[in-house]
N, C-alpha and C positions, 0 to 999 in steps of 0.2 A: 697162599701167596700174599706176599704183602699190596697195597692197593694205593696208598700213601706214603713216601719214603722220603727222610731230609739227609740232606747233607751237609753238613755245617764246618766250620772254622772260620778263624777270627784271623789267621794269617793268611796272606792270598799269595805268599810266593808257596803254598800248597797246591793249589788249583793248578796246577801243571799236570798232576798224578789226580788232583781229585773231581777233574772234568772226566778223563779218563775213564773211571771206574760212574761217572752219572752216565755217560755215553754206553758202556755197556749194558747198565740199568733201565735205559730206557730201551733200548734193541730187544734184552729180554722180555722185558714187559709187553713188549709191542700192543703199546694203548691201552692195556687193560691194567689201569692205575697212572700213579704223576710221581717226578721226582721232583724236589722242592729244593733249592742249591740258595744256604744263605752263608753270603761269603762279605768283604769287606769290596767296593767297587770303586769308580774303576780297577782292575788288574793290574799290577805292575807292569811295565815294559809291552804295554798296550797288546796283552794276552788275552783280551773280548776279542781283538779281531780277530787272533789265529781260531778261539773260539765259535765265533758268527763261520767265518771263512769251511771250517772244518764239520759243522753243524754239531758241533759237542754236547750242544745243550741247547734246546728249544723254547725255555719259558725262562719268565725273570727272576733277574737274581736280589734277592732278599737281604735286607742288613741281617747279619748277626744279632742284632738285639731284638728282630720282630720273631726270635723261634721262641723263646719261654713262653708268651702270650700266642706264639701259634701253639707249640704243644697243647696248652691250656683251652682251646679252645677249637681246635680240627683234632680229624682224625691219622694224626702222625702215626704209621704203623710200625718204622722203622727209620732209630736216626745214628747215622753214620755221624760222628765227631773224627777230628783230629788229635792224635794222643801222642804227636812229639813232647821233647822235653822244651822246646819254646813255649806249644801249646798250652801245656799243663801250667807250667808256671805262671803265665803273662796272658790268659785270656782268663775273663771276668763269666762266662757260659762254662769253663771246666767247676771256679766251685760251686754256683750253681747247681749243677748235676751232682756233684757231690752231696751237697746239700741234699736234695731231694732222691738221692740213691737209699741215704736211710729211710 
């Protein structure tokens, strides 16, 4: 089972669906590991509150740009990206990963 898990994107009208699916990652988990959620903040359309209100997510949320230097240096055991066609094209973390896929 994974023990450290990111969630990443660089668009945050995403985080509607990708609170969602950190909410049920940490329910599964139930404390035995962290979900790590680096997103661009604040949320559009003031989407932390319904997030705080709803308890979607528990720990802080992360620039986008502190995951290559986290991957590089914790133990990320699983990282969920965004792979719309916004994403791909206009986030500076998909080539990146590219990069470092070969």
């Amino acid at each position: 089972m994974h023990q450290n898990i990111a969630v990443a994107s660089s668009v945050g009208f995403h985080f509607d669906v990708y609170m969602a699916v950190v909410w049920s990652l940490e329910r599964v988990m139930k404390g035995n590991g962290s979900v790590q959620v680096y997103a661009p903040s604040p949320f559009p359309h003031d989407f932390e509150q319904i997030v705080d209100r709803l308890g979607l997510y528990h720990g802080h949320i992360k620039n986008p740009t502190d995951l290559i230097s986290d991957m590089a240096n914790t133990n990320i055991s699983l990282l969920i990206i965004g792979t719309c066609e916004f994403e791909c094209v206009h986030s500076p973390l998909f080539y990146y990963l590219l990069l470092i896929e070969d």
